[in-house]
C-alpha positions as CSV (number, residue, x, y, z in Angstrom):
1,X,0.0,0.0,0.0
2,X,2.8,2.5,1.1
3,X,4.7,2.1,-2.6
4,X,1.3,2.3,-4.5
5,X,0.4,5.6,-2.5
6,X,4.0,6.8,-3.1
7,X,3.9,5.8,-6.7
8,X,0.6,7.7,-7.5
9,X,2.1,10.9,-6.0
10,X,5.4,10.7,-7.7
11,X,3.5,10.4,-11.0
12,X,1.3,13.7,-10.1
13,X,4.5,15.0,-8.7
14,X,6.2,14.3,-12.0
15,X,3.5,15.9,-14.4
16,X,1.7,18.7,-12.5
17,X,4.2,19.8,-9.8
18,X,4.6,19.9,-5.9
19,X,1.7,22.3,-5.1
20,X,-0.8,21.7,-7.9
21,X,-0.9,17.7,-7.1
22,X,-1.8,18.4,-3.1
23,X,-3.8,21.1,-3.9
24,X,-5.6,18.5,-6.3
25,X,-5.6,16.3,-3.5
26,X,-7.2,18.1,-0.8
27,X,-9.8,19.3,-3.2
28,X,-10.6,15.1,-4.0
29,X,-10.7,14.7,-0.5
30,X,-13.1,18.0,0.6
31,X,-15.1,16.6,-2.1
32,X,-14.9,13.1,-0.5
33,X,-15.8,14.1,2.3
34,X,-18.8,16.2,1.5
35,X,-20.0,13.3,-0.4
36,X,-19.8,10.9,2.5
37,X,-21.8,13.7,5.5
38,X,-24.5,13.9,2.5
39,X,-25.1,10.0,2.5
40,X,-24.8,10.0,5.8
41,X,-27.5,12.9,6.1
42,X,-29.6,11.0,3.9
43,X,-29.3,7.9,5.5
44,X,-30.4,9.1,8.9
45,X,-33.5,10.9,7.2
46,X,-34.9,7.8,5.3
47,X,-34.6,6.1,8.4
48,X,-36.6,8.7,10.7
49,X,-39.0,9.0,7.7
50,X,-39.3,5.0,7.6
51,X,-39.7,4.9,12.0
52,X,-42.7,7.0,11.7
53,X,-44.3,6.0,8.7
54,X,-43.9,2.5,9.9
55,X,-45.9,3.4,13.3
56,X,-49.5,2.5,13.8
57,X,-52.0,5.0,14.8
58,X,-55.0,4.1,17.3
59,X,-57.7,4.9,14.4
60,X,-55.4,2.4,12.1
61,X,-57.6,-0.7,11.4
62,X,-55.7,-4.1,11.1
63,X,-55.9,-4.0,7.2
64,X,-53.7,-0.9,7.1
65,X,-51.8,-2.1,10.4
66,X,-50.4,-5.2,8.1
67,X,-50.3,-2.9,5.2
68,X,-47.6,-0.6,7.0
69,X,-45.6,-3.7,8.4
70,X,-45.9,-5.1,4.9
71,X,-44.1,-1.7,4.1
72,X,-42.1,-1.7,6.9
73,X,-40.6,-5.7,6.2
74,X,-39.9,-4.6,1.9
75,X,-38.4,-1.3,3.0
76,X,-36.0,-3.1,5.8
77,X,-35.3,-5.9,3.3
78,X,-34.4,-3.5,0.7
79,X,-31.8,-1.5,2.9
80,X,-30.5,-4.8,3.7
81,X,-29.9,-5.3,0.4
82,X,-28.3,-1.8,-0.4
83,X,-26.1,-2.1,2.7
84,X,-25.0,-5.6,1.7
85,X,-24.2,-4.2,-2.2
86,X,-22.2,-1.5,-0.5
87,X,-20.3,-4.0,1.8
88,X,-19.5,-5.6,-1.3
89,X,-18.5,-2.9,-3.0
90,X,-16.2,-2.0,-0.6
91,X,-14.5,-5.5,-0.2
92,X,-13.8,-5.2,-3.8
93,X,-12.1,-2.3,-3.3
94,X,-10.7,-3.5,-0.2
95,X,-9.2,-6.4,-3.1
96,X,-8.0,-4.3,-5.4
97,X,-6.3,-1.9,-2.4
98,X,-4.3,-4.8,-1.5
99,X,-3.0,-6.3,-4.6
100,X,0.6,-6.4,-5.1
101,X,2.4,-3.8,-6.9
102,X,4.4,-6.8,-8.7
103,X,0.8,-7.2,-10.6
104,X,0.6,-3.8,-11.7
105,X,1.8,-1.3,-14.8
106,X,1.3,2.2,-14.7
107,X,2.8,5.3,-16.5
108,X,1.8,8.0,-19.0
109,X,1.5,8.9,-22.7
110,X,3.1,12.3,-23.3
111,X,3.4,14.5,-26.5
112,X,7.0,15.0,-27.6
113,X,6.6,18.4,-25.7
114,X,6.1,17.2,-22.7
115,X,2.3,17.7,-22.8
116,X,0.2,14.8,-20.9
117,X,-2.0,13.6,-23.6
118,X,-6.0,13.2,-22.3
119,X,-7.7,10.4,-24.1
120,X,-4.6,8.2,-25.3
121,X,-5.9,4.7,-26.2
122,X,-3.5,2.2,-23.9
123,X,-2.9,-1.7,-25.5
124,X,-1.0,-3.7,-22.6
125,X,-0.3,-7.1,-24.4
126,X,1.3,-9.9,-22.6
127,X,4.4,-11.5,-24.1
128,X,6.5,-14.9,-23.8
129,X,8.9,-16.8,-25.9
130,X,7.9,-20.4,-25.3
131,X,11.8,-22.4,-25.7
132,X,14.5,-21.1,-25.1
133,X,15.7,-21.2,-28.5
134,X,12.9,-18.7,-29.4
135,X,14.7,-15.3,-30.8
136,X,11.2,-13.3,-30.6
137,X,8.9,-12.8,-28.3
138,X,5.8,-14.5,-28.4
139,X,2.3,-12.7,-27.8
140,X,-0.6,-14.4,-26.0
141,X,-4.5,-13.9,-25.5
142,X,-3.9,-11.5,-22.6
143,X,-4.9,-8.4,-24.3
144,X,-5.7,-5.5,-21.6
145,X,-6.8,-1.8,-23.2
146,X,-7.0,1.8,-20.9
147,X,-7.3,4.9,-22.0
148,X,-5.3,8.1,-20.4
149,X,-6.7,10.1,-17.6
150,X,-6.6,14.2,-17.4
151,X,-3.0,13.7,-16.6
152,X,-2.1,11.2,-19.3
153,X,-1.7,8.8,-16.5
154,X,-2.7,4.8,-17.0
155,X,-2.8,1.7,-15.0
156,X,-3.5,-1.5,-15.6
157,X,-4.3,-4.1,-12.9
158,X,-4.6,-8.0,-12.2
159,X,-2.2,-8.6,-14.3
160,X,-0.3,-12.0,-14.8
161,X,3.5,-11.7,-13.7
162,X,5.6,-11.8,-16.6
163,X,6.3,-8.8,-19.2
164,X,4.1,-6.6,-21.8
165,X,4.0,-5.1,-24.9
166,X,2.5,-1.5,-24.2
167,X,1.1,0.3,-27.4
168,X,-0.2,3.6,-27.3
169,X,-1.8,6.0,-29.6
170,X,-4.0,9.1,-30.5
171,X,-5.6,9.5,-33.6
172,X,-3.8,10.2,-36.9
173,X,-2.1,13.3,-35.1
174,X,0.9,11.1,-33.4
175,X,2.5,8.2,-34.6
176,X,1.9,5.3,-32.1
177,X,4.6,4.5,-29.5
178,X,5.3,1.2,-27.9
179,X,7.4,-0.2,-25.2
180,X,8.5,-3.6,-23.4
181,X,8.0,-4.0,-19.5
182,X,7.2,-5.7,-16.8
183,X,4.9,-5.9,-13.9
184,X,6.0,-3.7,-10.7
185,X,7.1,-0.7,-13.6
186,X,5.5,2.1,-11.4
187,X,5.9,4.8,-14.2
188,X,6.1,3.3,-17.8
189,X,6.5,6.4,-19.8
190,X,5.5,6.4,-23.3
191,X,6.1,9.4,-25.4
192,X,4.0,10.1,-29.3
193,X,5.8,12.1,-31.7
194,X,3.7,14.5,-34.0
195,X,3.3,13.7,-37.7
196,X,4.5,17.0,-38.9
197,X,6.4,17.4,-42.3
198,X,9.8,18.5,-42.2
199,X,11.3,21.2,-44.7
200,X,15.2,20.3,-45.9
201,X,17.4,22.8,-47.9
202,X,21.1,23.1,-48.3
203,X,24.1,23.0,-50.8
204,X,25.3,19.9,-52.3
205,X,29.4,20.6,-53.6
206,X,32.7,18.6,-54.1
207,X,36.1,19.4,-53.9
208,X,35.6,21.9,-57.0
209,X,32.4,24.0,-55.4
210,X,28.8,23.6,-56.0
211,X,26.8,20.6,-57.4
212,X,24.1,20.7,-60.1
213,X,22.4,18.2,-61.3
214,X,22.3,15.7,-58.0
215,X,19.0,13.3,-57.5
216,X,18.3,14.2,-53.5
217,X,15.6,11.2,-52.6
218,X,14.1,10.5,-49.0
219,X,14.7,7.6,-48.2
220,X,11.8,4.9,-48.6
221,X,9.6,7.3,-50.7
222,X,9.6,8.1,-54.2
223,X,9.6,12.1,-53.1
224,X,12.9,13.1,-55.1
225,X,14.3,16.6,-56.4
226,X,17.6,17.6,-58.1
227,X,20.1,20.7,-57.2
228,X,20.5,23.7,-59.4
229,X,23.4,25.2,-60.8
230,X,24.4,26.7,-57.3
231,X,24.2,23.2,-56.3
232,X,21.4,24.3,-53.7
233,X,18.0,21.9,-52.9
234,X,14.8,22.0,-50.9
235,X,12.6,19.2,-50.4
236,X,9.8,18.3,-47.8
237,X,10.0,15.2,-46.3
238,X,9.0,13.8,-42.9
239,X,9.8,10.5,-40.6
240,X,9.0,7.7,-41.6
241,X,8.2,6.7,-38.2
242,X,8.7,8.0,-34.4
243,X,11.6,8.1,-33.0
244,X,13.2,7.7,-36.8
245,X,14.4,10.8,-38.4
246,X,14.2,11.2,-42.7
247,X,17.0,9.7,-44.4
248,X,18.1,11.8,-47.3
249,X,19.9,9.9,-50.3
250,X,22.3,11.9,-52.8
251,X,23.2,10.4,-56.2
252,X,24.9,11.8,-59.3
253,X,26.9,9.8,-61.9
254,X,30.5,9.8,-61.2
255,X,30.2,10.2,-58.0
256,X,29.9,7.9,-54.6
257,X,26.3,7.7,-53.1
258,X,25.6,9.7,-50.2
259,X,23.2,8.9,-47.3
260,X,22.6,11.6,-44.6
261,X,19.9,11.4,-41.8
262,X,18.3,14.8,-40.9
263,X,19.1,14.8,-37.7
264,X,15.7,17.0,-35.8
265,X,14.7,17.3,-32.5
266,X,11.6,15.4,-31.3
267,X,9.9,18.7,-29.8
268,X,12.1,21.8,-31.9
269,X,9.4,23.8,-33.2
270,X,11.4,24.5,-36.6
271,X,9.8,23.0,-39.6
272,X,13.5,23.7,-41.6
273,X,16.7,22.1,-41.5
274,X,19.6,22.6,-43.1
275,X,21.8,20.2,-44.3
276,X,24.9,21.1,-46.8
277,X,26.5,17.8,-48.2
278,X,30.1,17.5,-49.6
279,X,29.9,13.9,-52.3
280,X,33.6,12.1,-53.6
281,X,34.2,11.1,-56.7
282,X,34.2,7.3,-57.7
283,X,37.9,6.2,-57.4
284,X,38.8,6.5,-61.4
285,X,36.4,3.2,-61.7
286,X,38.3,0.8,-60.3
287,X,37.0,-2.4,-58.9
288,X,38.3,-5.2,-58.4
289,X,37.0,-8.8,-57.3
290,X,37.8,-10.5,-53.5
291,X,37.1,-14.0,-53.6
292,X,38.2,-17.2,-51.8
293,X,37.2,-20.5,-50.2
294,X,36.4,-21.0,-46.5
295,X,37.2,-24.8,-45.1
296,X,37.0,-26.6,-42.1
297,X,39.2,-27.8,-39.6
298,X,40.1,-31.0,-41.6
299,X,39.9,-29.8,-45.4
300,X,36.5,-29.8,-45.4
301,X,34.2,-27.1,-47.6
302,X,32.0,-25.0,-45.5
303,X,28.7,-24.7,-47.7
304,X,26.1,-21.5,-47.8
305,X,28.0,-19.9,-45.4
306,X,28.1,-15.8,-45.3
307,X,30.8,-13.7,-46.1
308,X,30.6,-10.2,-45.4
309,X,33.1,-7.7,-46.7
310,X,33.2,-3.8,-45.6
311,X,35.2,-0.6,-45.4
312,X,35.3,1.4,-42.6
313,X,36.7,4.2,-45.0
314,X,33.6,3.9,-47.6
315,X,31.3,3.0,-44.8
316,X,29.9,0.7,-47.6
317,X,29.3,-3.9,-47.2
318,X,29.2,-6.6,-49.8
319,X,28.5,-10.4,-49.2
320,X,28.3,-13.4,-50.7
321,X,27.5,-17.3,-49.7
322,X,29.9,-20.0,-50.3
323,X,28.7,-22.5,-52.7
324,X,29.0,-26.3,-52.0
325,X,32.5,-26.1,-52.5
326,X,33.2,-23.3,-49.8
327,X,34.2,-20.6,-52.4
328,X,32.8,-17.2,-52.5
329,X,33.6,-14.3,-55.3
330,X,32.9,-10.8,-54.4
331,X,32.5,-8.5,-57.5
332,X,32.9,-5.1,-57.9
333,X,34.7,-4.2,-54.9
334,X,36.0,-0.3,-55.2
335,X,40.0,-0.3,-54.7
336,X,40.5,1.1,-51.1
337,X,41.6,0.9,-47.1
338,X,39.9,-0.4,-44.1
339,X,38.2,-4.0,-45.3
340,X,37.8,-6.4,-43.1
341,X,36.0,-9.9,-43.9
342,X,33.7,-11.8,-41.3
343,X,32.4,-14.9,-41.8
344,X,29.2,-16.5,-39.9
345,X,28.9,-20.0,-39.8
346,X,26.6,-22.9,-38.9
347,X,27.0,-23.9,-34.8
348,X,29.6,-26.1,-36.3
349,X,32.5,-23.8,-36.5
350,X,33.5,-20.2,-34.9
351,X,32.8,-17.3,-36.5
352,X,35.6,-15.5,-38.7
353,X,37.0,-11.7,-39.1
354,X,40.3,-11.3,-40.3
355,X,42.7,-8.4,-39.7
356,X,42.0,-4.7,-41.5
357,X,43.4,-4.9,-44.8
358,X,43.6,-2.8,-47.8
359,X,42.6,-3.6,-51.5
360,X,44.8,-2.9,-54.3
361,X,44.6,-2.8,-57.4
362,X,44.8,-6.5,-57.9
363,X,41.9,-9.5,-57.5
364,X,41.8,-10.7,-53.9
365,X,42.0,-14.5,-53.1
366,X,41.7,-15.4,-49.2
367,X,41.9,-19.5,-48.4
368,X,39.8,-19.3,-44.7
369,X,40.4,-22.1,-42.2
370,X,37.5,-22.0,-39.3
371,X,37.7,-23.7,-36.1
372,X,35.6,-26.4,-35.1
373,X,33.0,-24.8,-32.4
374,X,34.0,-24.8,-28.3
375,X,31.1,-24.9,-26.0
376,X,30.3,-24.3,-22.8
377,X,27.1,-24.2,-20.0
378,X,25.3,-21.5,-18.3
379,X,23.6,-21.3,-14.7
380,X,23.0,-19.0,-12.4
381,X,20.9,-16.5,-10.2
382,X,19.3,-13.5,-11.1
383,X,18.8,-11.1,-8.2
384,X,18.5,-7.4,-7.0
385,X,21.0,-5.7,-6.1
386,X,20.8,-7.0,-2.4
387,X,20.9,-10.7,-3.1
388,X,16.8,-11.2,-3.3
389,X,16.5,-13.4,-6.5
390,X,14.2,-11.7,-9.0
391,X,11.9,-14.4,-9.7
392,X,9.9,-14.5,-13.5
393,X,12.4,-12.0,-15.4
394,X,12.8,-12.2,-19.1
395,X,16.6,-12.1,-20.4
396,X,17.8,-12.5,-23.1
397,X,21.5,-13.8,-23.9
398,X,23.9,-12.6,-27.3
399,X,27.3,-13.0,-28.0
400,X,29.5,-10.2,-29.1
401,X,32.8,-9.8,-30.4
402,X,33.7,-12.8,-32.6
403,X,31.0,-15.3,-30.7
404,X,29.0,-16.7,-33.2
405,X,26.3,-17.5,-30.5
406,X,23.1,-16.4,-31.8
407,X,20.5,-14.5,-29.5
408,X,18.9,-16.9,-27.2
409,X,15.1,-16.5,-24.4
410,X,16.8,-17.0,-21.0
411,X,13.9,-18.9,-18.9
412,X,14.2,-17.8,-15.2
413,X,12.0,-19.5,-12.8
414,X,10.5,-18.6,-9.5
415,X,13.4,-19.1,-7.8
416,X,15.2,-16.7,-10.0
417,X,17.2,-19.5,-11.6
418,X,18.4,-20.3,-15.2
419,X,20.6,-23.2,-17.0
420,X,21.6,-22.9,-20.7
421,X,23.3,-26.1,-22.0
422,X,25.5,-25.9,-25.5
423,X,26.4,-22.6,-25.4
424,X,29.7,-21.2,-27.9
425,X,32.8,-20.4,-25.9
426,X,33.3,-17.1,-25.6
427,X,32.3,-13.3,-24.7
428,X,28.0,-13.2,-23.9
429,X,26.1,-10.2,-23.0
430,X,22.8,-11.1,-20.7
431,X,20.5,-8.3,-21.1
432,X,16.5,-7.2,-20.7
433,X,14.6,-5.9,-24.0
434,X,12.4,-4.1,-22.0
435,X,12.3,-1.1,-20.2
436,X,14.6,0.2,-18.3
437,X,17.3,-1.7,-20.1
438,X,19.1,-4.0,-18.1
439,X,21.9,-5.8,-18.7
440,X,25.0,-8.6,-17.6
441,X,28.1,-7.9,-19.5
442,X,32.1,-9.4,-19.1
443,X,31.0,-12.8,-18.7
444,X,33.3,-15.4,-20.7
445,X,32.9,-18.9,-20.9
446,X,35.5,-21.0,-21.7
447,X,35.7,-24.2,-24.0
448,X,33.8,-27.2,-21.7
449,X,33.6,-24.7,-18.6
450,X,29.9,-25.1,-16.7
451,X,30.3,-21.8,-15.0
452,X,27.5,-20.6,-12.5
453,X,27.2,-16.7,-12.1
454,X,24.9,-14.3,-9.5
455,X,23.4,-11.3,-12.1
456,X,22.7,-8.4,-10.0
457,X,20.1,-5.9,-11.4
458,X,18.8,-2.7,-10.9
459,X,15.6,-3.2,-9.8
460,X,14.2,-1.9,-7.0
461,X,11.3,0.4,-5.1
462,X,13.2,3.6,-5.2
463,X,11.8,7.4,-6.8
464,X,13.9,10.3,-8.4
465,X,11.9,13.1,-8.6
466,X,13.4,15.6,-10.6
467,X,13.0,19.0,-12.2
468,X,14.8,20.8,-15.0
469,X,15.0,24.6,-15.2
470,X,17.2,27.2,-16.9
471,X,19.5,29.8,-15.5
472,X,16.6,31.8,-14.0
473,X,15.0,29.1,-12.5
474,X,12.1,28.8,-15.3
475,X,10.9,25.2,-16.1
476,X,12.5,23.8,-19.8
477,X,10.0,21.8,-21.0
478,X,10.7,18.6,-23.4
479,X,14.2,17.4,-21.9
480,X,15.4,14.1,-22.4
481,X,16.9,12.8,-19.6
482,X,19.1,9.8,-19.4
483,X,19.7,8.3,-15.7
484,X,22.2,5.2,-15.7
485,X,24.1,3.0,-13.6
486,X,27.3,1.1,-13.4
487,X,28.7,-1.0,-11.0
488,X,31.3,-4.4,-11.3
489,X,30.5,-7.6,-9.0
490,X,33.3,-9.8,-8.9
491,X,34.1,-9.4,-12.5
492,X,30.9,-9.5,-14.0
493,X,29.6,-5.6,-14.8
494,X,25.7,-4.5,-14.4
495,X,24.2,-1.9,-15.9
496,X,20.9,-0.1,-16.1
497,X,19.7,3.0,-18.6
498,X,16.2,4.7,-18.0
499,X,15.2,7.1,-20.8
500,X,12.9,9.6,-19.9
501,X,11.4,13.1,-21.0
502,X,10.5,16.0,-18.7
503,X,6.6,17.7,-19.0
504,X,5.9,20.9,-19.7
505,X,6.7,22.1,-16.1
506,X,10.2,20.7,-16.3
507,X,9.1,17.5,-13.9
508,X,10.7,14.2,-14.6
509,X,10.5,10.7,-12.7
510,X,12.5,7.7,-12.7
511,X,10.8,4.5,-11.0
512,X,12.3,1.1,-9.9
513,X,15.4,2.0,-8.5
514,X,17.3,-0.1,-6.7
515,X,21.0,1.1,-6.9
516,X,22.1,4.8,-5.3
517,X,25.2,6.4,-7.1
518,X,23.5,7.3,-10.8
519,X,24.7,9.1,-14.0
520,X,22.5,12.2,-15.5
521,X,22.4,13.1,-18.9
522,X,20.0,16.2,-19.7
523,X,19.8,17.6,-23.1
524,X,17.4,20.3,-24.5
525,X,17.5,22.1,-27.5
526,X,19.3,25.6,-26.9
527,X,20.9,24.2,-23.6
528,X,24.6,22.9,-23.1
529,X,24.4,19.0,-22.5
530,X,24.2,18.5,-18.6
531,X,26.5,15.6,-17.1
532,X,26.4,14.7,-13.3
533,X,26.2,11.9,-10.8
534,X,23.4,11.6,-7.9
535,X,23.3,9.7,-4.8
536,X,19.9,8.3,-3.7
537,X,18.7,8.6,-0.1
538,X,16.2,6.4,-0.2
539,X,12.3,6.5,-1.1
540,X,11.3,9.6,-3.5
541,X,12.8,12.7,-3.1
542,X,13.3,15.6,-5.4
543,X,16.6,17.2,-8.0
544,X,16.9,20.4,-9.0
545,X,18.9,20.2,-12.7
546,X,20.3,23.5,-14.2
547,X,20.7,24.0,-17.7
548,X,23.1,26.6,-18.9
């Protein structure tokens, strides 16, 4: 009861300020209370009205006398009834007082200005990957819908334990937003960008000055315009989705293709951008081929196999498959530095990626070799950051660096506990894809090691409260705020990232903390980045952020 009452005023705290949310309050409860003396009032007059109406007179004859305790009998029975409906009524709301928070999702749909948006259609969607060999998760029946109070607040109750898929969206106005989480998230924030078009000029030039003639084309549309003989362009474009800025491509023969993302603020106001682009010249058309032959550890072909080739220089990928002799042939490949070649194989083998190379003006033949695949086993705990085991959480497990381990759905049971068999050797990342974003990093296994770790997480019952102003102390609305943690445990690091966006009075909150040394990161357009640390006291309590 004490972190649902604290929740519910961190979340008014966080959208409406200090003074307006228990000035709200005392009004609810002024009204409550008048409410409750008028039922009481009218109670105790029904009753007076029912004594005497219900008493016989000495002119009464014994028709009426049975008449009125007729009357008497259906009145009592029916405030019986009414005073059984209310008990009822307030054992079900004596229920719902007393469910866990662990059941429980609540949060609130804002504009990409910080406005809390009224009305917002809610879509909380249970999810599950049913093996752990699942790379997806899987949705089930449990479909729960809510729409947004006056604050843009949402909660959803009786829910299974497990994680959601949260969906929300208003009308044609905003594109739709949608989030992973789980039950006990006390303030699942979920922010809908506007649908607004987006006006891009500049100057396209090379080496030599100014550009005519270049095909500018946003990307995934056939919306396309060309530069004039100052090399200058305008064209209207717009996301193609929240959260994912236009893409702008820039072709002209003799030249290397140039892609450039318009980089816009979710909530800047200006409906112009501009974005001057400088394109290379194609490398006097030469191309050469890169091709080779990956085998085994014992001479034998790897078939359909990929091999990828790319230049960090170009910033440009080719691949290929081996065909059922192992060879690949890469055509066209533009004479340059920085290639490297990776190649992904079956479980059978470990991955490939050779050293950075450079490609002259010569064919390229590389004879690959893999190693036969080294595997290892998993176990372990995953708990808080004091010990408790977290029982239910959904993880997910991916190697990185030259592990070839594909992603895999880490089952943990009620206990908190987790066993992976046949894992590849190496470098894995254990990690959350919900929010906030959780993750396990630094673990190795070794070839035939069965190694059994504790994964501590950031997940706990703590508030930040926090406020973002500007030299004067007015409220910058629209920040995005970035709170993170870090911490190693005996080798093994943890970390935890909450992305958030402050309301239109500056007010921000971050829920479910469990750790209490945390990096900030406040950005807001016209404002020099912020960067500090904050130590948590415990409970909710409130930060002041500056912006210079």
């Amino acid at each position: 009861m004490l972190l649902v009452a604290l929740g519910a005023i961190v979340l008014s705290l966080s959208y409406y300020g200090v003074n307006q949310y228990f000035d709200t309050r005392e009004s609810e409860q002024s009204t409550l209370a008048q409410s409750t003396s008028t039922q009481s009032t009218s109670t105790e007059s029904t009753t007076d009205k029912d004594d005497k109406s219900a008493k016989p007179t000495d002119q009464a004859t014994d028709s009426s006398t049975e008449q009125s305790a007729k009357d008497r009998s259906d009145k009592d029975s029916e405030a019986q009834q009414q005073q059984q409906e209310t008990l009822e009524e307030n054992e079900d709301e004596d229920e719902d007082e007393d469910e866990p928070d662990y059941l429980r999702i609540a949060g609130a749909v804002l504009d990409d200005a910080g406005q809390p948006l009224e009305g917002a259609s809610v879509v909380a969607e249970e999810v599950e990957s049913s093996s752990a060999e699942d790379t997806a998760p899987q949705a089930t029946a449990n479909q729960y819908s809510e729409t947004t109070d006056r604050l843009g607040m949402f909660e959803f109750n009786n829910l299974d334990e497990g994680e959601y898929e949260l969906t929300a969206s208003k009308g044609e106005e905003y594109f739709p937003a949608r989030m992973s989480t789980r039950t006990g998230m006390a303030n699942a924030e979920l922010v809908l960008q506007r649908v607004s078009p987006i006006r891009v000029f500049g100057t396209v030039s090379d080496e030599q000055g100014p550009l005519d003639a270049v095909t500018i084309r946003t990307l995934g549309t056939r919306i396309d315009v060309q530069s004039d003989a100052n090399g200058g362009y305008e064209i209207v474009t717009a996301p193609m989705r929240a959260g994912a800025p236009p893409v702008l491509d820039f072709k002209r023969e003799g030249y290397q293709k140039t892609r450039r993302r318009v980089e816009v603020a979710l909530n800047s106001e200006h409906e112009a951008v501009q974005l001057d682009v400088q394109m290379e010249a194609d490398s006097d058309g030469l191309k050469f081929a890169v091709a080779g032959q990956v085998l085994g550890p014992i001479g034998e072909a790897v078939t359909g196999v990929s091999v990828r080739l790319r230049s960090s220089k170009f910033d440009r990928g080719y691949s290929a498959r081996t065909n059922k002799l192992g060879e690949f042939n890469i055509p066209e490949v533009e004479v340059g530095e920085g290639y490297r070649l990776n190649v992904m194989p079956s479980e059978d083998y470990e991955a490939y990626q050779s050293e950075v190379f450079s490609l002259g003006a010569q064919d390229a033949f590389f004879e690959i070799e893999l190693d036969a695949a080294k595997f290892a086993s998993l176990s372990g705990t995953v708990t808080d950051l004091f010990g408790k085991p977290l029982p239910g959480f959904h993880l997910w497990l991916r190697g990185i660096g030259t592990s070839a381990q594909s992603p895999l759905a880490v089952q943990v049971d009620g206990a908190g506990r987790f066993r992976l068999e046949e894992l590849r050797a190496g470098e894995i990342v254990l990690e959350t894809r919900s929010r906030p974003r959780l993750w396990a990093s630094n673990i190795v296994l070794e070839p035939g090691e069965q190694k059994d770790v504790d994964i501590p997480l950031d997940w706990g019952t703590d508030w930040l409260l926090g406020r973002v102003v500007d030299a004067q102390g007015e409220p910058v609305s629209g920040a995005s705020i970035i709170v993170s943690w870090k911490e190693q445990f005996r080798g093994l690091v943890s970390e935890s990232r909450r992305d958030l966006r402050g309301d239109l009075e500056g007010y921000f909150a971050a829920s479910n903390l469990g750790a209490e040394n945390y990096t900030l990161i406040v950005q807001a357009p016209g404002y020099q980045t912020f960067r500090g640390t904050h130590q948590l006291s415990g409970g909710a309590e409130e930060l002041v952020i500056q912006l210079q």
